[in-house]
C-alpha positions as CSV (number, residue, x, y, z in Angstrom):
1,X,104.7,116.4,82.4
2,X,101.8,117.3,84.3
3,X,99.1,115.4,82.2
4,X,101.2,111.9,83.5
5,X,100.2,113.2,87.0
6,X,96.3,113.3,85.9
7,X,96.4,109.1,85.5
8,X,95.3,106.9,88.6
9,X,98.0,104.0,89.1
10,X,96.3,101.7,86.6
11,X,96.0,103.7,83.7
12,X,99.9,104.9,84.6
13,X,100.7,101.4,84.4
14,X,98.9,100.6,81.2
15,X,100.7,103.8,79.5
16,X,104.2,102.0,81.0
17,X,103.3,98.9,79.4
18,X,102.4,100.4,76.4
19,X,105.5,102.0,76.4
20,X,103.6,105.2,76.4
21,X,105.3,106.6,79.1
22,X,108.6,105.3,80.8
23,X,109.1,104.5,83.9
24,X,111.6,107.2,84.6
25,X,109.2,110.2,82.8
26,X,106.8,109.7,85.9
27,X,109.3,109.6,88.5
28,X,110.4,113.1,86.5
29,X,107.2,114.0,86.9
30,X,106.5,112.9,90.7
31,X,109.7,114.8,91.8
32,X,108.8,117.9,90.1
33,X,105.5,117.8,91.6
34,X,107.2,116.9,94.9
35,X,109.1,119.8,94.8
36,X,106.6,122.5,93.9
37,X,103.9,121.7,96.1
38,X,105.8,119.5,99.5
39,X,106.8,123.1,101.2
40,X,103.3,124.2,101.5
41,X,102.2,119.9,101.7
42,X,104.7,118.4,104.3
43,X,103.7,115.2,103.2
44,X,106.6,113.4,103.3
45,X,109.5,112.8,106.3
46,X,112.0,111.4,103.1
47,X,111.9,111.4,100.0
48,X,114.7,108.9,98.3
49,X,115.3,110.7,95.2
50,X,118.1,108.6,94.2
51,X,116.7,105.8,95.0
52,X,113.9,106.1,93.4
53,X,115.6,106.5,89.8
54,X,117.5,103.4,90.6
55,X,114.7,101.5,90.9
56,X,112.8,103.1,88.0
57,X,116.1,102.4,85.2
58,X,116.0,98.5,87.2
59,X,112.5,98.2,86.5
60,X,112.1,99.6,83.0
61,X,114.6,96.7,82.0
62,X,112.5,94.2,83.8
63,X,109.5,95.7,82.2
64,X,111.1,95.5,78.9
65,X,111.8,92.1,79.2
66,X,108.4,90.7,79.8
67,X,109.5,89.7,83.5
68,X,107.2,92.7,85.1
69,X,103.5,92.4,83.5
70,X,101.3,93.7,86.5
71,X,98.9,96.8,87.3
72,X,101.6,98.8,89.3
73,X,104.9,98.3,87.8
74,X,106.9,101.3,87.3
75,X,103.9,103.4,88.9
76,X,105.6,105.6,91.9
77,X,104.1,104.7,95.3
78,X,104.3,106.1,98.9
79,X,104.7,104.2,102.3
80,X,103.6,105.4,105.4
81,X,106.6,105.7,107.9
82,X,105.5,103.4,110.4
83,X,106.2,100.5,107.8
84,X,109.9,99.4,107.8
85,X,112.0,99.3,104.5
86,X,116.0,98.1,104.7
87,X,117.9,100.5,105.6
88,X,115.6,103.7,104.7
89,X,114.7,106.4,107.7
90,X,111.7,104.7,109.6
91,X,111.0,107.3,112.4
92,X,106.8,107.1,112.9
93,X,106.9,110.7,113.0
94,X,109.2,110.6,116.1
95,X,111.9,112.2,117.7
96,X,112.7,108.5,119.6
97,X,112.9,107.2,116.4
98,X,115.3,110.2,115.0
99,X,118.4,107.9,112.7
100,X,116.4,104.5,112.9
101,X,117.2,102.6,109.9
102,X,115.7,99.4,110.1
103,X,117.6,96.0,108.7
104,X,114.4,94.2,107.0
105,X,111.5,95.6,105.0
106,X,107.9,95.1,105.6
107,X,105.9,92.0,104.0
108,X,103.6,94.4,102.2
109,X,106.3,96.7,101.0
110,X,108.8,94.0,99.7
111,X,105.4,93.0,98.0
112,X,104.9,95.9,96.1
113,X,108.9,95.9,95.4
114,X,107.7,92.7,93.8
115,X,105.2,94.0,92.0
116,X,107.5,96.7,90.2
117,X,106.4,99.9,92.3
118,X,108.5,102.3,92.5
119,X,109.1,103.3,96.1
120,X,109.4,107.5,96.0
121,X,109.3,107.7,100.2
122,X,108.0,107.5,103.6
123,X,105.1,110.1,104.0
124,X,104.4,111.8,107.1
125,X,101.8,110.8,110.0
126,X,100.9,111.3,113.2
127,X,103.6,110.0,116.0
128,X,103.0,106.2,116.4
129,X,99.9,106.8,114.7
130,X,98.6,108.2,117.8
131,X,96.0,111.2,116.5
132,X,94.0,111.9,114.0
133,X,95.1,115.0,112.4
134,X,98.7,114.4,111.6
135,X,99.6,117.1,114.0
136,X,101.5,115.2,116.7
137,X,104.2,114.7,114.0
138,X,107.7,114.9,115.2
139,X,108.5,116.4,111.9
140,X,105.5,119.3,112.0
141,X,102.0,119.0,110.5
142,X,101.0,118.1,107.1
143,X,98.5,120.5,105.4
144,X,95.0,119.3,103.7
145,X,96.2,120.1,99.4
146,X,92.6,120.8,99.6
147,X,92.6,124.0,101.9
148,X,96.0,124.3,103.7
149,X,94.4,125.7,106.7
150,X,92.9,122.6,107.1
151,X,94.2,119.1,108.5
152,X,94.3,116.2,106.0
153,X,93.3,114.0,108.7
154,X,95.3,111.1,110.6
155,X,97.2,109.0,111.5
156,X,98.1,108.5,107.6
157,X,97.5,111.9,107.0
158,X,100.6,112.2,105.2
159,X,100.1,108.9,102.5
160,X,96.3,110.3,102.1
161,X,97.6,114.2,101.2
162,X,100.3,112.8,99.1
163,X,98.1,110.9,96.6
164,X,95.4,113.8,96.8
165,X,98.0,116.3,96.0
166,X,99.1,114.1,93.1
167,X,103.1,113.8,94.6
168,X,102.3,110.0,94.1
169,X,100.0,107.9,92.1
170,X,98.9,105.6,95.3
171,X,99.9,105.0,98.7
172,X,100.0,102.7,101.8
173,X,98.9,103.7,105.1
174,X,98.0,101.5,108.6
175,X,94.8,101.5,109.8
176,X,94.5,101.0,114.0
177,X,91.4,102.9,114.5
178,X,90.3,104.8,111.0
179,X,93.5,105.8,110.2
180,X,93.1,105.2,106.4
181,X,89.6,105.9,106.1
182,X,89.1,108.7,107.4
183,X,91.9,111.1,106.1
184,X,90.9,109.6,102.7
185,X,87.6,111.6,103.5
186,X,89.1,114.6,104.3
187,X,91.2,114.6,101.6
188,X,89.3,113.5,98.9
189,X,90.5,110.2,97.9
190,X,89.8,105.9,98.4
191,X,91.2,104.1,101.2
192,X,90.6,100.7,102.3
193,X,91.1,98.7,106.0
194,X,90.9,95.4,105.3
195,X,89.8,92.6,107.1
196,X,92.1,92.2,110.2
197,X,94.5,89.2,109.0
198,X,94.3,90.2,105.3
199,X,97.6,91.8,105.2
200,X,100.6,90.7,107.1
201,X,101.7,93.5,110.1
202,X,105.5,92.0,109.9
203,X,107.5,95.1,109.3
204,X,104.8,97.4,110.9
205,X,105.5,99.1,114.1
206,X,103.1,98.1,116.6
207,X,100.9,100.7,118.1
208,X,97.6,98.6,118.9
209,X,98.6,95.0,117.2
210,X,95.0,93.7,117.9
211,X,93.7,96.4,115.7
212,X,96.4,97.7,113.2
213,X,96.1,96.2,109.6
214,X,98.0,98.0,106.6
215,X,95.8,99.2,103.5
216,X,96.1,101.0,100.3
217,X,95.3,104.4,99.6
218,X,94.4,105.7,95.6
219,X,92.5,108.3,93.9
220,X,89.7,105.5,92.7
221,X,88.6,102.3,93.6
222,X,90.4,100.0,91.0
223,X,93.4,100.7,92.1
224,X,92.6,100.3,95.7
225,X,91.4,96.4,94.5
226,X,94.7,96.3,92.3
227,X,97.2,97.3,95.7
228,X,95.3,95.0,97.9
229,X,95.6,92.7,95.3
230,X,99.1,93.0,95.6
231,X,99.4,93.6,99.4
232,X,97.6,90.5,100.6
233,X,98.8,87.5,101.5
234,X,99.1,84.6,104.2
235,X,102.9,85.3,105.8
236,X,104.0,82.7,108.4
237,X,106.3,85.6,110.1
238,X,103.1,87.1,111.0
239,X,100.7,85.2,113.8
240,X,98.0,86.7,113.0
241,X,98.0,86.6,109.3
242,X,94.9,84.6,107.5
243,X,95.3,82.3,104.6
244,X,92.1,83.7,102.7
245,X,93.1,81.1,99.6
246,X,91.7,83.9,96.8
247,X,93.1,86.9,97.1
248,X,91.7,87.7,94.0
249,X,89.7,91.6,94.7
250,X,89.9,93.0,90.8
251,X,87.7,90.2,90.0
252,X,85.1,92.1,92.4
253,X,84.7,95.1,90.1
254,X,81.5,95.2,88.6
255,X,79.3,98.1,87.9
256,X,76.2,96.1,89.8
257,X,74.5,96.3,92.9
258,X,71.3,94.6,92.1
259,X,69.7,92.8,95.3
260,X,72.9,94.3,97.8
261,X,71.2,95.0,100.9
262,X,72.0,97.9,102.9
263,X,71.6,99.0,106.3
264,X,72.3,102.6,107.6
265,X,72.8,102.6,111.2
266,X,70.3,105.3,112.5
267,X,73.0,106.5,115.2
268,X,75.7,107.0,112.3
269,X,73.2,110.0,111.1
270,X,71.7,111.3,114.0
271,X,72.9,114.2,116.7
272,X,76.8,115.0,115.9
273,X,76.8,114.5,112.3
274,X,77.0,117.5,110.1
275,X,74.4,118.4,108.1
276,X,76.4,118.9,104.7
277,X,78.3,115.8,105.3
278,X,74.7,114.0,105.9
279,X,73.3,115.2,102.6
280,X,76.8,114.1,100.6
281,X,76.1,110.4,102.3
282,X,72.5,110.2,102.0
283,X,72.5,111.6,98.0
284,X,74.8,108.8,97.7
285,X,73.0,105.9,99.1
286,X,70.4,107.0,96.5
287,X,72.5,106.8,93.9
288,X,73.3,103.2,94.8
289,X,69.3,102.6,95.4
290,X,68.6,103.7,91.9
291,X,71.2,101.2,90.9
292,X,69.1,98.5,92.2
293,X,70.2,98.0,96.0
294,X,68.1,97.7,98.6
295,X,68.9,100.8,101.3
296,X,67.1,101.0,104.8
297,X,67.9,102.0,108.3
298,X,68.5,100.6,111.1
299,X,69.3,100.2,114.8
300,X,73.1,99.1,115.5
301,X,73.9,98.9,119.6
302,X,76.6,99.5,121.3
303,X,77.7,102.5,119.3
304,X,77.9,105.3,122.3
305,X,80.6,102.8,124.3
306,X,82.8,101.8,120.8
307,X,85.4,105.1,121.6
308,X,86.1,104.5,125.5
309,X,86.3,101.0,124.4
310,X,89.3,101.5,122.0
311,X,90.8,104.2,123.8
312,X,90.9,101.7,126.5
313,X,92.2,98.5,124.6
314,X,94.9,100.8,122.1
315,X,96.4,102.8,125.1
316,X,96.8,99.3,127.3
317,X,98.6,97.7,124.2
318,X,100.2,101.0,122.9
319,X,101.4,100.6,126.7
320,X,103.3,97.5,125.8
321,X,104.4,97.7,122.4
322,X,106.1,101.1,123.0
323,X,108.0,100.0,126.2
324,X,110.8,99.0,123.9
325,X,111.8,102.8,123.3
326,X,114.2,102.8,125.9
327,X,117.6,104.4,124.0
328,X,119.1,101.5,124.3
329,X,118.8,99.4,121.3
330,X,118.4,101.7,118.3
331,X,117.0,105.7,118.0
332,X,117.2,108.6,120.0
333,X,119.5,108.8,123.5
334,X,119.3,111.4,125.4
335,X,122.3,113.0,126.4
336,X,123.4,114.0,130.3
337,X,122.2,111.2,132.4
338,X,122.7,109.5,135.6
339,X,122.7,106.0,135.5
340,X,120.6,103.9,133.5
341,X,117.3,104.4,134.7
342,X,117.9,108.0,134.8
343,X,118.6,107.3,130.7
344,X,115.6,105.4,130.1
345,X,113.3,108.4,131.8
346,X,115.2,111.2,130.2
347,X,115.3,109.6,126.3
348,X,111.5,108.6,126.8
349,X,110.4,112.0,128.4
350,X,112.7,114.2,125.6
351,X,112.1,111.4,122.8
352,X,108.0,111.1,123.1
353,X,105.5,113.5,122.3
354,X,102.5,114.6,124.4
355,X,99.5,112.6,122.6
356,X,101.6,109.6,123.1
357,X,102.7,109.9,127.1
358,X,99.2,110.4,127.5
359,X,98.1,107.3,126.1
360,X,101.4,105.2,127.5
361,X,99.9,106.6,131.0
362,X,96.7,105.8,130.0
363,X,97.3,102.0,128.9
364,X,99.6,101.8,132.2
365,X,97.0,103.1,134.3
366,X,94.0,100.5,132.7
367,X,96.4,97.3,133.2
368,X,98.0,98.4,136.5
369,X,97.0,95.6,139.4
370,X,93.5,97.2,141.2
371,X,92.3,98.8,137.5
372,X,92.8,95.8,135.2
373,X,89.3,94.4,135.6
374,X,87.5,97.6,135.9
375,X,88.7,99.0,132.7
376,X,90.7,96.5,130.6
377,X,89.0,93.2,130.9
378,X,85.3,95.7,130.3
379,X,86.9,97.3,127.3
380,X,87.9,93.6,126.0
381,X,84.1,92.4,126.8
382,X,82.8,95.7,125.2
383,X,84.7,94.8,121.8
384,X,83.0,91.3,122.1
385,X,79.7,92.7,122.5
386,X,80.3,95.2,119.2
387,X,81.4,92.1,117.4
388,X,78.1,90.5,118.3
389,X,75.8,93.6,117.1
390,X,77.4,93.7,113.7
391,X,77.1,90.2,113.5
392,X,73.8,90.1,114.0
393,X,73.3,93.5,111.6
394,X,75.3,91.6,108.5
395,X,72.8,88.7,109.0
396,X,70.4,91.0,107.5
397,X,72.7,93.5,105.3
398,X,75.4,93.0,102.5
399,X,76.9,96.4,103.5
400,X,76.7,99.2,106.6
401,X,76.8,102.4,104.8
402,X,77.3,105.9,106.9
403,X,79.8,108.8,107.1
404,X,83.6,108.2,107.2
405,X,83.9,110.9,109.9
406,X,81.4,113.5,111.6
407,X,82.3,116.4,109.6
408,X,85.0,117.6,106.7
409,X,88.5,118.6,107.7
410,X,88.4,120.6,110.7
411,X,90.9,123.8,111.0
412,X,94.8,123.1,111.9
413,X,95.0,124.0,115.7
414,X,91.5,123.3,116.6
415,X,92.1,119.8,117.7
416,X,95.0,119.1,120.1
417,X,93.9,121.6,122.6
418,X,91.0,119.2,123.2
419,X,91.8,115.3,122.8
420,X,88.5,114.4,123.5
421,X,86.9,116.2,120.9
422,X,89.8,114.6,118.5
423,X,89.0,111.1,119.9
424,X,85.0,111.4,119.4
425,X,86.2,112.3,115.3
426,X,86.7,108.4,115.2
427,X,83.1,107.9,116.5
428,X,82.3,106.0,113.0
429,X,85.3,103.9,112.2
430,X,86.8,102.6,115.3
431,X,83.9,100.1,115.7
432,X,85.0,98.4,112.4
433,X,88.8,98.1,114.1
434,X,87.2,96.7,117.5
435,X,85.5,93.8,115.0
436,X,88.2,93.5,112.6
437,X,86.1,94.2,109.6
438,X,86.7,95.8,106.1
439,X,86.4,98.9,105.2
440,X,86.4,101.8,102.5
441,X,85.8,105.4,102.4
442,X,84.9,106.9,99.0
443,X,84.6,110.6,98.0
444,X,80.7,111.7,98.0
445,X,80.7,115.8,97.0
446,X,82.4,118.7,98.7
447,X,81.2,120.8,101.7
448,X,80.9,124.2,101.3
449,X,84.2,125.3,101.9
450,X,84.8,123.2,99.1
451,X,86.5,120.6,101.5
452,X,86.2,116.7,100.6
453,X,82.9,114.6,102.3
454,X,83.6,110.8,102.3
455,X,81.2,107.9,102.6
456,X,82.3,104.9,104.6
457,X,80.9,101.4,103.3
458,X,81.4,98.6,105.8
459,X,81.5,94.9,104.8
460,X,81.2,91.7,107.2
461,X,84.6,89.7,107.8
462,X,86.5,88.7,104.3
463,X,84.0,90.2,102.3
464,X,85.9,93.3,100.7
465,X,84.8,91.7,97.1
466,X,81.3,93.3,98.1
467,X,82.6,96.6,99.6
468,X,84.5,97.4,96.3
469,X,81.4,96.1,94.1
470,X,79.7,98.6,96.2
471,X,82.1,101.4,95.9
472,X,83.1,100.5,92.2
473,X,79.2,100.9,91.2
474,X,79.3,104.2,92.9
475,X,81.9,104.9,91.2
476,X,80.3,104.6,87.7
477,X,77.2,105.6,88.7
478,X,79.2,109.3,89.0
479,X,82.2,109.4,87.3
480,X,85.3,109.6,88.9
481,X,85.3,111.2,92.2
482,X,89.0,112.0,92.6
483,X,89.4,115.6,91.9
484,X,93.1,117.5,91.7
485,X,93.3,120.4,94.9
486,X,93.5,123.6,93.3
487,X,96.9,124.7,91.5
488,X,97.3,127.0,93.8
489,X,97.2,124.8,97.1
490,X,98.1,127.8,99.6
491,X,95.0,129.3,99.2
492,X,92.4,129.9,102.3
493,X,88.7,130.3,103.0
């Protein structure tokens, strides 16, 4: 059973197609691996057991009959919990959300329903997405499979340690900030943003809607092309959804960099940046130089005033999107108040953690009448300005290349007792949210601790066909990069 758990989604699905493997042998083996390694993991809020062998016996007949034929079909996937699914627990790592069952399903889940996935559950995260260690978590912290002392990174901390700790073959995550990209780092497998518009946000709950776009998570690169593959689309329920026409990213997979130009921004490896993490990036922008790319650094502006600029513009709209928490319409009441205001003040105060009062105040504070030009309006003409320098750099470059985050995943504990040392962890992916640019962070070596490094490639607007070319070369240049955590997963320093 364990040897079905070794296969990335694709070459799962090609077993299942093969009839090699059925579709309910890797559920078998998904749960057993679920229930060995989730009490030291905590990567999952539910997990729809039932439900999931439903779906597999429903989907081996449609496999069976020819109607199912694609990559993922029967493979068991993860959602993060932030993405709604009819009438399964959808609680964003909250207490307001405690009993919230929502009556539609997300655009990109009831795509990979459509695709034949097998949906195992809704993996833990930070609460509202709001942190970058999945320690804010309602539901307690999820642990690195990697070193369990450590943090698996945020806010889709929980989709990132699943597919790492092999309780699912691929996941799907939100990215508002570098919420994909970098816990992928510091767990050791591929995650994706795409380009803002790519994937639809209906069914998503809102934390910062001008930044948020949903992406997959996988332990290589193909499959990462085959879920967004799957995932993306033009939906009219969502405003600011993109009809791209091709949505065609498998196509992009070819072992060739030849003539790819690309920049290194010299701020993305200067002061900050630890010095294993900088060796793991820099061996592997030599790898891709030997492969025929042309690799040079560069100057990219603006870089220093990219965190007070998000903080700014995710806190004002966090601000607004989570005013609707009220205990009125659906999730957590608090019991023994006064009147109704006296409700709305006790549910929010009881039903919300710390991270996320703080940035409900914050967003209040930077849109209240006296502060709305001095900090929102700047922060909106700061994104602008990023927008412009990365313009300007992809004039020049194919692909940004730099670390996915500053160092490998730091220690549980060490972060919350000082948000601004958690916020400047985002120094090297928020930018890419401000300009609504692809991503991908790839696995590059281990520290010495043995914990994950990642490399983050960056691609200019609607060019992810060149950031998984990019990736994908890497990729074969190496061998496969996704490596299982050690049996033991409890195991220290």
């Amino acid at each position: 059973m364990s040897d079905i758990l070794k296969y990335t989604a694709a070459e799962l699905g090609k077993k299942i197609r093969e009839r090699k493997v059925s579709v309910k042998e890797a559920v078998d083996a998904v749960m057993e691996r679920i229930r060995t390694v989730e009490p030291k993991i905590n990567s999952y809020v539910t997990v729809d057991e039932d439900g999931a062998y439903a779906q597999a016996e429903e989907i081996q007949k449609k496999i069976d009959t020819g109607e199912f034929t694609g990559p993922l079909a029967g493979v068991p996937v993860a959602v993060k919990d932030n993405l709604c699914i009819r009438g399964g627990l959808t609680t964003c790592g909250s207490k307001i959300l405690s009993g919230f069952k929502p009556t539609y399903t997300a655009e990109a889940v009831c795509k990979i329903q459509k695709a034949g996935a097998v949906i195992i559950g809704k993996t833990n995260m930070d609460e509202f997405a709001m942190g970058s260690t999945t320690e804010t978590s309602f539901y307690g912290p999820t642990k690195n499979p990697h070193n369990t002392e450590h943090v698996p990174g945020g806010s889709s901390g929980g989709s990132c340690a699943a597919v790492a700790a092999q309780e699912c073959y691929c996941a799907l995550g939100s990215d508002t900030g570098g919420s994909i990209r970098q816990p992928s780092s510091f767990c050791g497998v591929v995650g994706m943003k795409p380009t803002y518009g790519t994937v639809s946000r209906y069914g998503l709950v809102a934390y910062g809607s001008s930044l948020d776009q949903i992406g997959p998570i996988a332990k290589d690169v193909t499959d990462c092309a085959a879920i967004l593959e799957t995932i993306a689309s033009h939906d009219p329920k969502d405003s600011t959804s993109v009809d791209r026409g091709s949505y065609s990213f498998t196509e992009a997979l070819r072992d060739d960099v030849k003539g790819l130009k690309i920049g290194i921004p010299r701020d993305y490896i200067g002061d900050g940046l630890d010095e294993e993490v900088r060796r793991a990036v820099m061996q592997a922008a030599r790898v891709l130089e030997e492969r025929g790319a042309e690799v040079e650094t560069f100057d990219l502006g603006l870089v220093k005033y990219a965190i007070p600029a998000y903080y700014t513009i995710a806190s004002a709209e966090a601000s607004s999107n989570l005013e609707r928490f009220d205990g009125v319409k659906y999730g957590y009441r608090a019991d023994g108040y006064d009147g109704l205001h006296n409700m709305y003040k006790k549910t929010r105060s009881e039903g919300f953690g710390e991270e996320v009062k703080r940035r409900i105040m914050l967003g209040s504070f930077v849109l209240s009448s006296g502060y709305y030009d001095a900090y929102y309006l700047k922060a909106l003409r700061t994104k602008a300005l990023i927008k412009q320098e990365f313009d300007r750099a992809f004039q020049k470059y194919d692909v940004i290349l730099g670390p996915a985050a500053p160092t490998t995943a730091p220690r549980l504990g060490s972060s919350l007792s000082d948000p601004i040392k958690m916020y400047l962890g985002d120094i090297y992916t928020i930018s890419v949210n401000l300009a609504g640019l692809p991503g991908i962070s790839v696995p590059v070596g281990r520290d010495g601790k043995g914990l994950p490094v990642g490399m983050q490639l960056i691609g200019n607007v609607f060019q992810e066909e060149t950031l998984l070319r990019a990736a994908y070369t890497y990729e074969c240049a190496t061998g496969k990069q996704y490596e299982a955590p050690a049996a033991g997963l409890g195991k220290g320093e």
